[in-house]
C-alpha positions in Angstrom: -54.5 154.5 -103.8 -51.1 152.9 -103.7 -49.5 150.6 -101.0 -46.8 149.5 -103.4 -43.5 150.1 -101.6 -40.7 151.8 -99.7 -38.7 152.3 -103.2 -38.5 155.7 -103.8 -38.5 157.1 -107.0 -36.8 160.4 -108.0 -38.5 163.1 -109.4 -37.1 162.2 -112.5 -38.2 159.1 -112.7 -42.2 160.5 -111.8 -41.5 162.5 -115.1 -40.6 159.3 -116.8 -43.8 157.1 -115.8 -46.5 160.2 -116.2 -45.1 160.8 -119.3 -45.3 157.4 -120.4 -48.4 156.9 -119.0 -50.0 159.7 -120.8 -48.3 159.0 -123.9 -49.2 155.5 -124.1 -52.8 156.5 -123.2 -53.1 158.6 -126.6 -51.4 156.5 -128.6 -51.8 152.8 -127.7 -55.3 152.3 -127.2 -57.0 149.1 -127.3 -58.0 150.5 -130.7 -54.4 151.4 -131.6 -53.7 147.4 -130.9 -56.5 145.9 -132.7 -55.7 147.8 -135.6 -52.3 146.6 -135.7 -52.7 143.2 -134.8 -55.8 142.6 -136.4 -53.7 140.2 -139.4 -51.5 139.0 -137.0 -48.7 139.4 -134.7 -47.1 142.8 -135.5 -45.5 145.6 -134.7 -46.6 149.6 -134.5 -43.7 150.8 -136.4 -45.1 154.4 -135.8 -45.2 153.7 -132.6 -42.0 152.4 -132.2 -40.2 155.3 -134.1 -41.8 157.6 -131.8 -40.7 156.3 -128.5 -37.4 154.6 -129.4 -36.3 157.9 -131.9 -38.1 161.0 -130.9 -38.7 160.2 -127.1 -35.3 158.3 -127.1 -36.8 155.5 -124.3 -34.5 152.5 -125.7 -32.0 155.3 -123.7 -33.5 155.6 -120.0 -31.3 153.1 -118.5 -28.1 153.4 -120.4 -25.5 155.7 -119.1 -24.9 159.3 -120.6 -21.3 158.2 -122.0 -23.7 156.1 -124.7 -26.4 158.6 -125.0 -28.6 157.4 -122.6 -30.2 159.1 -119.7 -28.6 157.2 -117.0 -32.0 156.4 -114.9 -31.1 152.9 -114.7 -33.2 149.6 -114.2 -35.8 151.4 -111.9 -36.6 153.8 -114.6 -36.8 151.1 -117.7 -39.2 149.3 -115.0 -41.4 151.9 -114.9 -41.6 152.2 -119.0 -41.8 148.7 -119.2 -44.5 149.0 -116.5 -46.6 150.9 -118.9 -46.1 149.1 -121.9 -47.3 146.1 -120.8 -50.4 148.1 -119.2 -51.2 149.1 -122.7 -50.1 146.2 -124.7 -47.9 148.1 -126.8 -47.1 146.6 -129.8 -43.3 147.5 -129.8 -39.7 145.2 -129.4 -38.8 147.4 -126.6 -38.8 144.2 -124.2 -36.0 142.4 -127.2 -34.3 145.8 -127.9 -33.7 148.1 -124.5 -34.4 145.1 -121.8 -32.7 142.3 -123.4 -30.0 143.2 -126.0 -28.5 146.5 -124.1 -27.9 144.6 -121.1 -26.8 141.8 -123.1 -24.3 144.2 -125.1 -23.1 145.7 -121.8 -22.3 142.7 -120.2 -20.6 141.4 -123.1 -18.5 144.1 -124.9 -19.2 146.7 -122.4 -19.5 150.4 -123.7 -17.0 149.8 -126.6 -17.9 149.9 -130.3 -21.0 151.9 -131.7 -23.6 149.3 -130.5 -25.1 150.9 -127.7 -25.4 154.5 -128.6 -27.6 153.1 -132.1 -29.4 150.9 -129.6 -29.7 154.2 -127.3 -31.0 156.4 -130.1 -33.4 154.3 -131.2 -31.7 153.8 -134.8 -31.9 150.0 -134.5 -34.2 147.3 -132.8 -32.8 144.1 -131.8 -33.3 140.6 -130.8 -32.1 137.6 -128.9 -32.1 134.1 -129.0 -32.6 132.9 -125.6 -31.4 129.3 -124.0 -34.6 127.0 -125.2 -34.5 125.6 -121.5 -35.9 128.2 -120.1 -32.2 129.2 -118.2 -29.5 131.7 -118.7 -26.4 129.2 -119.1 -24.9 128.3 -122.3 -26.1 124.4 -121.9 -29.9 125.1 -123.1 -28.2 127.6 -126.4 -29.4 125.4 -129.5 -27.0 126.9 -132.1 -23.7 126.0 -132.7 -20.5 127.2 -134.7 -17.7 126.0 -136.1 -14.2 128.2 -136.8 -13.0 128.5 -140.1 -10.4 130.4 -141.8 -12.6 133.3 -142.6 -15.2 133.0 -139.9 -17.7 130.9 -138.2 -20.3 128.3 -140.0 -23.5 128.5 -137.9 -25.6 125.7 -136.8 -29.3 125.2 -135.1 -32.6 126.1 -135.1 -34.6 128.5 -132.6 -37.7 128.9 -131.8 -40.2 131.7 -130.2 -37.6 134.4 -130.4 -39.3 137.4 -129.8 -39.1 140.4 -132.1 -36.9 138.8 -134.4 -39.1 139.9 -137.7 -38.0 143.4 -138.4 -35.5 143.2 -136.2 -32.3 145.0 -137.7 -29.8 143.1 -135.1 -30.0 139.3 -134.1 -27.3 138.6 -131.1 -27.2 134.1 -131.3 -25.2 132.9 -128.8 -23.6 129.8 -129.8 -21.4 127.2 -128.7 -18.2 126.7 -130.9 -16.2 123.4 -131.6 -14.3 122.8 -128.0 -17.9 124.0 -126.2 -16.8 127.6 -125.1 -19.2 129.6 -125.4 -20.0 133.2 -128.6 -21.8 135.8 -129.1 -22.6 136.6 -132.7 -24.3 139.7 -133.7 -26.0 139.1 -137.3 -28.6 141.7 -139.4 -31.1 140.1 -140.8 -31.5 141.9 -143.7 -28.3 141.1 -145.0 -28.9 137.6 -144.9 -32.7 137.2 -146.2 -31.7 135.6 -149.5 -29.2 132.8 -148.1 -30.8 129.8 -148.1 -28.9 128.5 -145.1 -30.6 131.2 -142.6 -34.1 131.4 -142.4 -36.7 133.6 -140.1 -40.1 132.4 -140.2 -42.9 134.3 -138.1 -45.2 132.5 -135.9 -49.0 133.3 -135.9 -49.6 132.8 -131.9 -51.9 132.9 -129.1 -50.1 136.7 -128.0 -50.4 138.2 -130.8 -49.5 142.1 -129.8 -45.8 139.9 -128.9 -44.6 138.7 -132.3 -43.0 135.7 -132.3 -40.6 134.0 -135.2 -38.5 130.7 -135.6 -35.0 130.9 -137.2 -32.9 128.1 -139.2 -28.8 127.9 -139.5 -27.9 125.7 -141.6 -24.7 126.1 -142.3 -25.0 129.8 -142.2 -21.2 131.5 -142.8 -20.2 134.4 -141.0 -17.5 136.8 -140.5 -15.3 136.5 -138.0 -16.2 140.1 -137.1 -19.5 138.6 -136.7 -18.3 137.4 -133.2 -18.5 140.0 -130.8 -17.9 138.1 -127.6 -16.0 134.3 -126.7 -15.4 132.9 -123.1 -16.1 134.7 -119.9 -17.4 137.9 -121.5 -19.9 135.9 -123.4 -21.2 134.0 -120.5 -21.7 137.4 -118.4 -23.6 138.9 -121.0 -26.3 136.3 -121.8 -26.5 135.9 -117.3 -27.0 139.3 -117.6 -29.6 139.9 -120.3 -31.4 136.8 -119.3 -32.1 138.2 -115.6 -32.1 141.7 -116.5 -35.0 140.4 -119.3 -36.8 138.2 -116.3 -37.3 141.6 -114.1 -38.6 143.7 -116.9 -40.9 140.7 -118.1 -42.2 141.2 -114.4 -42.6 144.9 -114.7 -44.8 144.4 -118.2 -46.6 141.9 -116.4 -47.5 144.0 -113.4 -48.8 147.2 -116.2 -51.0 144.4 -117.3 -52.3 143.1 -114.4 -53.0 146.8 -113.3 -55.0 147.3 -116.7 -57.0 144.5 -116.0 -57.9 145.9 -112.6 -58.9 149.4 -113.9 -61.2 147.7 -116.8 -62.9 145.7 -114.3 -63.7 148.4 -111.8 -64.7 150.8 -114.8 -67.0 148.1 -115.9 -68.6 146.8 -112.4 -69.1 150.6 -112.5 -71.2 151.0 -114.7 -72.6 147.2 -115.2 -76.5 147.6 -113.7 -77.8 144.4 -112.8 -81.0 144.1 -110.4 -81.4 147.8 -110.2 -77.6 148.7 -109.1 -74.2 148.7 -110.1 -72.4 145.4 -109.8 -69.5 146.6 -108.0 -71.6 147.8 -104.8 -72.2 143.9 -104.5 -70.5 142.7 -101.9 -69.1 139.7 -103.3 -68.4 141.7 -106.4 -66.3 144.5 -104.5 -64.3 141.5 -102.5 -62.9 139.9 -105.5 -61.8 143.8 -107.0 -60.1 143.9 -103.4 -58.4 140.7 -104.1 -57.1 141.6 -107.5 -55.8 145.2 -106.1 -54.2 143.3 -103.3 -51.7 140.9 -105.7 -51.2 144.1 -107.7 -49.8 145.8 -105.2 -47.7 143.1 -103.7 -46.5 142.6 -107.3 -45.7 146.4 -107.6 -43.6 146.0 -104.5 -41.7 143.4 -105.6 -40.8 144.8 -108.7 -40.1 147.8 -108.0 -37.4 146.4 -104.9 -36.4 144.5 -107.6 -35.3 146.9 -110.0 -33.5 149.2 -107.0 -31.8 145.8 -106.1 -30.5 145.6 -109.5 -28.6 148.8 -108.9 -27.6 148.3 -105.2 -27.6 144.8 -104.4 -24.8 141.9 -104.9 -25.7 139.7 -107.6 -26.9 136.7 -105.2 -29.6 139.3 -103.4 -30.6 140.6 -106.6 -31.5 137.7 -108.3 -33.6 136.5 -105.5 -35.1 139.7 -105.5 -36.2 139.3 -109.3 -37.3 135.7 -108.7 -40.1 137.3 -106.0 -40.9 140.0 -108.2 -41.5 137.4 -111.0 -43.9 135.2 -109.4 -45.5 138.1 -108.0 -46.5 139.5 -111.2 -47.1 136.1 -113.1 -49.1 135.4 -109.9 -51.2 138.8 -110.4 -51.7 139.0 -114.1 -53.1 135.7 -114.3 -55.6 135.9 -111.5 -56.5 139.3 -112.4 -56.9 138.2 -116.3 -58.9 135.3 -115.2 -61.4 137.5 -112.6 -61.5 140.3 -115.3 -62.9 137.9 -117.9 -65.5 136.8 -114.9 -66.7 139.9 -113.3 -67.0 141.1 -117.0 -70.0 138.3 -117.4 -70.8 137.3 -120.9 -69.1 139.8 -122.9 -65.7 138.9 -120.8 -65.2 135.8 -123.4 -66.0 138.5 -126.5 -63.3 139.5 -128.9 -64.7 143.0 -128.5 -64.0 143.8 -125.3 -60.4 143.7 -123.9 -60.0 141.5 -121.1 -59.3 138.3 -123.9 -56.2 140.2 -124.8 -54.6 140.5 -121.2 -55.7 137.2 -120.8 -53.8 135.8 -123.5 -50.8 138.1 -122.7 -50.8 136.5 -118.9 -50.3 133.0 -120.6 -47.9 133.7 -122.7 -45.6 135.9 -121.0 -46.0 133.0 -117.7 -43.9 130.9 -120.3 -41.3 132.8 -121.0 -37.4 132.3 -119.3 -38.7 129.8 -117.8 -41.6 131.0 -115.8 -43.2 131.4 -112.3 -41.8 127.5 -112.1 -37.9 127.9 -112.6 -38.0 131.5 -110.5 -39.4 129.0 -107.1 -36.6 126.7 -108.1 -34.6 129.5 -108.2 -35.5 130.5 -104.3 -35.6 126.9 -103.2 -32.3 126.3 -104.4 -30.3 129.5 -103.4 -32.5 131.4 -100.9 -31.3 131.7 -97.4 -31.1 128.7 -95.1 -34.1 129.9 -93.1 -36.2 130.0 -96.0 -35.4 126.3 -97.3 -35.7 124.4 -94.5 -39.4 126.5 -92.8 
């Protein structure tokens, strides 16, 4: 059953999401994640290959001029929809949701970034502002001009994806405060002592996680892809193209945890019958399909705002569709640890995974929190003052 919106999707876009769905079914299990995660946060690089080369996903939104497939925001919503569903273990969030959008806004589709990001031939990620914003006040690094570059300084923390990651874009702020965007491979700079990448062993881990140092890190000036205006619409961009896709992961997981709690109230017996035909059992599965459709609706206006609204109505849009789906996953994570019983709080069984997803993920650009802030500060007049 699904009440989830007006958006209508075209039948390419079905393609996309069975497809996906199917896919991701077969080869991200909860088996598939364990296995890879079982150490510590990390990545299925056979995985990744497979959808970001082969299947050429990191493309779906990107326009055909770059190799892409030109199905836009509502189309990477719906991958990113079934990611998050199955937890994949994969920097397509840091590579396709973040640094595209962040390349596009900054250089546009000029140089040979896009079409490597396109083909899946490179996996990226971003440092983010560490206030939880998308303005070049809360950036943490800084650089200073020299005669044959930039000497960066700062530290980072929590950036997603950045181990293994064969671009870094750091925005920084240089001497007089305007603002850069420096694109840096990490590879090339793993024995300088003056950068350092550190992962993070954290509560999330099917979302790895690193810290990085500059200190006194020297740089190319070719390093520097974007200064000024360019640089500032890029990292807007990225940030609240990022916060709608976060939403869309969210909502696949809040879905998951929906499915594993009917499939187990199902089959649960408990005084002679199936937990789910009790009452009180079947109103709180009602409650959890209820915010994940009203979630699904938001994001999914979302996404088809991204493409048709102004910027103003967009970005409310993606504020709604945010605490939507923070709103969902974490009730649904919560109930699907409950109406699981004992074995809810067990590593074996899955709902501790989703659970830890819906805490982390509610942390990142800011949260539920900054995206009401958001809507209190900018919505219409009407909303502010009922």
């Amino acid at each position: 059953m699904d009440f989830s919106s007006s958006v209508e999707f075209g039948v390419e876009h079905q393609m996309v999401r069975d497809s996906a769905r199917d896919y991701l079914a077969a080869h991200s299990d909860s088996a598939a994640v364990r296995r890879v995660t079982e150490a510590g946060p990390a990545h299925d690089d056979a995985l990744w290959r497979a959808i970001a080369g082969e299947l050429g996903w990191c493309g779906i939104a990107l326009p055909e001029a770059v190799g892409g497939a030109g199905l836009g925001a509502p189309g990477l919503a719906l991958l990113q929809e079934q990611l998050g569903q199955r937890l994949a273990c994969v920097p397509f969030w840091s590579t396709a949701c973040v640094a595209a959008p962040w390349l596009q806004g900054s250089v546009g589709h000029s140089g040979p970034w896009l079409e490597r990001l396109a083909t899946g031939e490179c996996r990226a990620a971003a440092v983010l502002p560490d206030d939880g914003g998308w303005h070049y006040d809360g950036v943490p690094i800084t650089a200073q001009a020299g005669a044959d570059g930039f000497v960066l300084r700062g530290s980072a923390d929590q950036v997603a994806d950045a181990a293994g990651a064969d671009w870094l874009l750091v925005p920084a702020r240089l001497d007089d405060g305007e603002p850069a965007l420096f694109l840096l491979e990490p590879a090339a700079l793993a024995q300088d002592a003056r950068f350092a990448l550190a992962p993070l062993d954290t509560l999330d881990r099917t979302r790895p996680l690193a810290s990085l140092r500059f200190d006194g890190l020297a740089v190319a000036a070719s390093a520097c892809l974007a200064r000024g205006d360019a640089a500032v619409q890029g990292l807007a961009q990225a940030w609240w193209h990022g916060k709608l896709m976060l939403a869309a992961e969210q909502l696949g997981a809040a879905q998951q945890c929906l499915d594993l709690t009917v499939a187990y109230a199902a089959e649960r017996i408990q005084f002679g019958r199936a937990i789910g035909s009790f009452q009180a059992v079947k109103h709180r599965c009602a409650q959890m399909m209820v915010l994940v459709e009203a979630a699904r609706s938001a994001v999914y206006g979302a996404a088809q705002a991204w493409q048709t609204a102004d910027v103003a109505d967009a970005r409310l849009e993606i504020c709604a569709a945010a605490v939507a789906a923070d709103d969902a996953l974490r009730f649904c994570a919560q109930e699907a640890i409950q109406l699981h019983g004992g074995v809810g709080f067990t590593w074996e069984y899955d709902p501790q995974l989703y659970f830890k997803r819906a805490q982390a993920a509610s942390q990142w650009l800011g949260g539920a929190g900054a995206a009401l802030a958001y809507i209190a500060a900018n919505g219409p007049q009407a909303w502010r003052t009922a």
